[in-house]
N, C-alpha and C positions, 0 to 999 in steps of 0.2 A: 907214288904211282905216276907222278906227272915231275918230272924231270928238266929243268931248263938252266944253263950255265952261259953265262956273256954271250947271250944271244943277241945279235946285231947284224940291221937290213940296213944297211946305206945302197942308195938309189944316185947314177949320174954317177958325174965323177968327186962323189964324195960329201958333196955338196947338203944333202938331204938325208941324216937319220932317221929312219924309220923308227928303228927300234934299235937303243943304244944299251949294249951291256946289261941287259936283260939278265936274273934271275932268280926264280921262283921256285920251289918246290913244296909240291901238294900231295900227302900222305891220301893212301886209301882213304875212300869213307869220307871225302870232305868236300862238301859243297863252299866252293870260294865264288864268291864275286868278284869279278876281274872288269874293273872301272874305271872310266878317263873321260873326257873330255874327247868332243871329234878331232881326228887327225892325231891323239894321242900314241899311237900304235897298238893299241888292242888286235882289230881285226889281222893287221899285217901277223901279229906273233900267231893269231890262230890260224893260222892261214899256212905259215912257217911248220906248226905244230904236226898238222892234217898233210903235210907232204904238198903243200901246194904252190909254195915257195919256197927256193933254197935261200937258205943264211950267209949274210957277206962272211959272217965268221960265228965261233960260239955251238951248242948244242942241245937237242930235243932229246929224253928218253918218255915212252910212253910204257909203261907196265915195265921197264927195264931192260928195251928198245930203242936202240937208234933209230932215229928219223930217217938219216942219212945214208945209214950203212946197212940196217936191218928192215928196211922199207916193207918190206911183205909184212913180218911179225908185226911191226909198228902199228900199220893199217889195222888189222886186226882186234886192235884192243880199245879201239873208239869208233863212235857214231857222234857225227858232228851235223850241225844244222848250222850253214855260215850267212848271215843278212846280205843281203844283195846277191846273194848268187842261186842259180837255180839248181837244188837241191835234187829235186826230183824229175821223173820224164814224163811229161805235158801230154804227151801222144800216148802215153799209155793211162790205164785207170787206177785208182786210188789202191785196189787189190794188185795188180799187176806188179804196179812199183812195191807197193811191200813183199809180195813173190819173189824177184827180182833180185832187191836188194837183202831178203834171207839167202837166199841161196847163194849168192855171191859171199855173205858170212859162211857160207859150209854148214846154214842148218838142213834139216830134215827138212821133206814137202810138211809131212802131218804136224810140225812142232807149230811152221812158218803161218802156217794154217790158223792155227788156235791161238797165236799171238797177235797175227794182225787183225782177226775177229777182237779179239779184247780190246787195243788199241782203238781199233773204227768205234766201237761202239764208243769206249767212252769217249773219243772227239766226236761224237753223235754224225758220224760219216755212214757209218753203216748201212743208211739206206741208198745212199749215192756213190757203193762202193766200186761198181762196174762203172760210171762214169770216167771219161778222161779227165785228167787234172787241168788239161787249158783247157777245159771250159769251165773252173771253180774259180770262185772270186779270187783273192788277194790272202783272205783269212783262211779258208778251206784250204788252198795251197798250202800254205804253212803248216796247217794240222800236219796234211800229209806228210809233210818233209819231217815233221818232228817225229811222226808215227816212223818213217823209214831210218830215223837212225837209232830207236828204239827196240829196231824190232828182233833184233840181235843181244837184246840184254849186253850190250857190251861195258864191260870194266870201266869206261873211261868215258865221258860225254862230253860233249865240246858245244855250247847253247850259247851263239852270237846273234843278239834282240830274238829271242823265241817265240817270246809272246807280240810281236810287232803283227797288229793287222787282226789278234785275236778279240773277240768279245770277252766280256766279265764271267761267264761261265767257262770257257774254254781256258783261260788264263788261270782260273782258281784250278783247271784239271790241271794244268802244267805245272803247278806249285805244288799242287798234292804228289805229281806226279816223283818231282822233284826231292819230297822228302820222303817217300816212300823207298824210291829206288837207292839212295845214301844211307837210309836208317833199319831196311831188310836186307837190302844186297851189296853192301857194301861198295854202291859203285862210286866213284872221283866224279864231281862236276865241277867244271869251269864255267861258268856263266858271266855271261855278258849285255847289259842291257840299260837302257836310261831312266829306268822305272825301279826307281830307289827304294820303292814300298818293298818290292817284291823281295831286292834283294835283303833286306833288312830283316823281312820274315824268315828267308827261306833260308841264306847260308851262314853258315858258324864264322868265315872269316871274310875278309875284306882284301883288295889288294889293289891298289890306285895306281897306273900312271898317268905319267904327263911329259909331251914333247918327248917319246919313246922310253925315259926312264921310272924305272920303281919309286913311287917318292912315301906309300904305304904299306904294311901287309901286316896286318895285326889280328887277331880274331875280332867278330865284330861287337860282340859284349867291352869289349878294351879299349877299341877303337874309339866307339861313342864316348866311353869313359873318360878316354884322355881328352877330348875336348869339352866332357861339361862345363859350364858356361855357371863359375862359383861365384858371380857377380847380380846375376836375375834369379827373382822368386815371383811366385805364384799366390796372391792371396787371394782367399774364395772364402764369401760369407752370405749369410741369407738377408735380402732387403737394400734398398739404395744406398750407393756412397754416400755420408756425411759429407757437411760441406768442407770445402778445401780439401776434397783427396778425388782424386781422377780413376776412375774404374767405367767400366762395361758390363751391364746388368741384363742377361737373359733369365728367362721363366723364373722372375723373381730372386736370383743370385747373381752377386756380383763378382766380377773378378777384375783383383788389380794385380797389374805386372810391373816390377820394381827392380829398377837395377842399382846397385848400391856399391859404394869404395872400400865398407867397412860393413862388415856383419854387424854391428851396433844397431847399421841404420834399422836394422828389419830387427829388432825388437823396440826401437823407438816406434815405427810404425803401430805396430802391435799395442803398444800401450796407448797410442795415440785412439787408433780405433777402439781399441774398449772403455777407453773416457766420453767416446759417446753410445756407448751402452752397444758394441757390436760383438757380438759373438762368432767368433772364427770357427768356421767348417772346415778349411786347409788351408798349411802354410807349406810351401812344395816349391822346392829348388828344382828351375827351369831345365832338363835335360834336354841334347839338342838331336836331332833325327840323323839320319846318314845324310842324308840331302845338307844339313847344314853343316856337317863334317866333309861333305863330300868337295862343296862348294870352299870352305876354308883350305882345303888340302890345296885342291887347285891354287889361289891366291896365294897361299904362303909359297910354293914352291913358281911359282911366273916371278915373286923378288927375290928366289933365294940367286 
C-alpha cells in the first residue's frame, strides 16, 4: 500500500542528506512505526510522501500511485496529520474544517455529517464544535487535525507525533483509534512518534532511521527479540535478601537483577538462595522494551 524506492532529499549543494536511499514498503493492514532520532529524516520522507516535498531523486507510490506523476490519485488515498505544521484552518470551527476537508475527499454532505459527529464526540469536542480552532488550546487543535484527516476513512494514514499535546484519555482514543481502523478497515498506518509505549502497543512492525538511512524494519514481536538481553535475569521471592546478596524489597518481595557470563551463574545463585531456606516465586530472563532496542539501534549504527 505504501510504496517507497531510493528515496533521497539532499538539500544545498549536496552537502546535507536528508533522506538517503530510502526504502520501505508497507503492505495493507499494517500499522508500522516509523522511528529516529531528531533530524533523522522521518518528517522530511513524510513530507516527500504527502506531496509536500519533491525528492532529489528515487520514488513514492501510495495505494499504487505515483507521488510524482499521479498527484491527484495519490492525494486521495491518505489523510495525514504532520507535527509542526498547521493541519487545519484556525478561522474556521472544529465542524467547519471537517465539512471542508469531507468534501474536498468527494464525500457526501449527509455521510460527512455523521462522521465527523462520531469523531467530535469521541475527541469529546462536540460540545465546542461551532468554536473556531484558534481559539482551542494546543491539545484541542490537534484532536481536530487528527479528526480532519480521519474523516475521510482514507486507505492510508500518515500520524507524525499525533498524540503530541494530547491528555491520557484522548491518547488512549488515538490508540484505540488506531487499531480499530488497521484490524476492521484495513487501513496502512505509518506512525510517527517519540512515545515508545504507544508504539510498542499499537503496531505489528517497527522501522528505525538514523542520519536519513533505514538501519531497522522488522516486525515488532522480532525486533525486541533479537535484542533480548541473554546475560540478565530477574529473581523475585517472598521476604528479605539473605545476607551477602543484593536485592530491592517492595510489599514484602524482593527482587534481584543479575547479569551473568555464564548461565551456570544463575543456577548457582539459585542454590545459593535456598541454602538459606528462600523460596523462588520467579526466575525471568530480563526482556528489553522498544525504548531500549530503540536506543541501541541508534548507538550501534552512529559506530557503524
Amino acid at each position: 500500500m505504501i510504496e517507497i524506492d531510493a528515496l533521497t532529499k539532499v538539500y544545498g549543494t549536496g552537502q546535507v542528506r536528508a533522506v538517503d536511499e530510502l526504502s520501505l514498503h508497507v503492505p495493507a493492514g499494517s500499522v508500522v512505526g516509523f522511528l529516529g532520532p531528531n533530524g533523522a529524516g522521518k518528517t522530511t520522507t513524510i513530507k516527500m510522501m504527502a506531496g509536500l516535498l519533491a525528492p532529489t531523486s528515487g520514488q513514492v507510490r501510495l495505494g499504487g500511485f505515483d507521488v510524482a506523476q499521479q498527484r491527484s490519485a495519490a492525494m486521495v488515498q491518505f489523510g495525514a496529520v504532520l507535527e509542526g505544521s498547521r493541519n487545519v484552518y484556525w478561522s474556521l470551527s472544529a465542524w467547519q474544517n471537517l465539512m471542508y476537508f469531507g468534501r474536498l475527499k468527494g464525500m457526501r454532505k449527509a455521510r460527512i455529517k455523521d462522521r465527523a459527529r462520531d469523531l467530535l464526540t469521541d475527541l469529546g469536542l462536540w460540545e465546542r464544535r461551532n468554536d473556531k480552532v484558534g481559539g482551542f488550546s494546543r491539545g484541542m487543535q490537534q484532536k481536530v487535525a487528527i479528526a480532519a484527516a480521519l474523516i475521510a476513512d482514507p486507505p492510508i494514514v500518515l500520524l507524525d507525533e499525533p498524540t503530541l499535546g494530547l491528555d491520557v484519555e484522548a491518547t488512549r482514543t488515538i490508540k484505540r483509534w488506531i487499531t480499530e481502523l488497521a484490524g476492521e478497515l484495513g487501513t496502512t498506518i505509518l506512525l510517527t512518534t517519540h512515545q515508545l509505549d504507544v508504539v510498542q502497543e499499537v503496531c505489528d512492525r517497527v522501522a528505525v532511521m538514523r542520519q536519513g538511512r533505514l538501519v531497522a524494519d522488522l516486525p515488532t514481536r522480532d525486533l525486541l527479540a533479537s535484542f533480548r538481553e541473554r546475560d540478565r535475569y530477574e529473581v523475585r521471592f517472598e521476604g528479605a535478601a539473605p545476607p551477602g546478596f543484593d536485592g530491592v524489597t517492595n510489599d514484602g518481595v524482593t527482587t534481584i537483577n543479575l547479569r551473568v557470563n555464564d548461565p551456570n551463574e544463575v543456577y548457582d545463585l539459585v542454590e545459593r538462595l535456598r541454602a538459606h531456606g528462600v523460596v523462588l516465586e520467579s526466575l525471568t530472563q530480563i526482556q528489553p522494551g522498544l525504548e531500549d532496542v530503540f536506543l541501541a539501534l541508534v548507538e550501534e549504527s552512529s559506530h557503524a
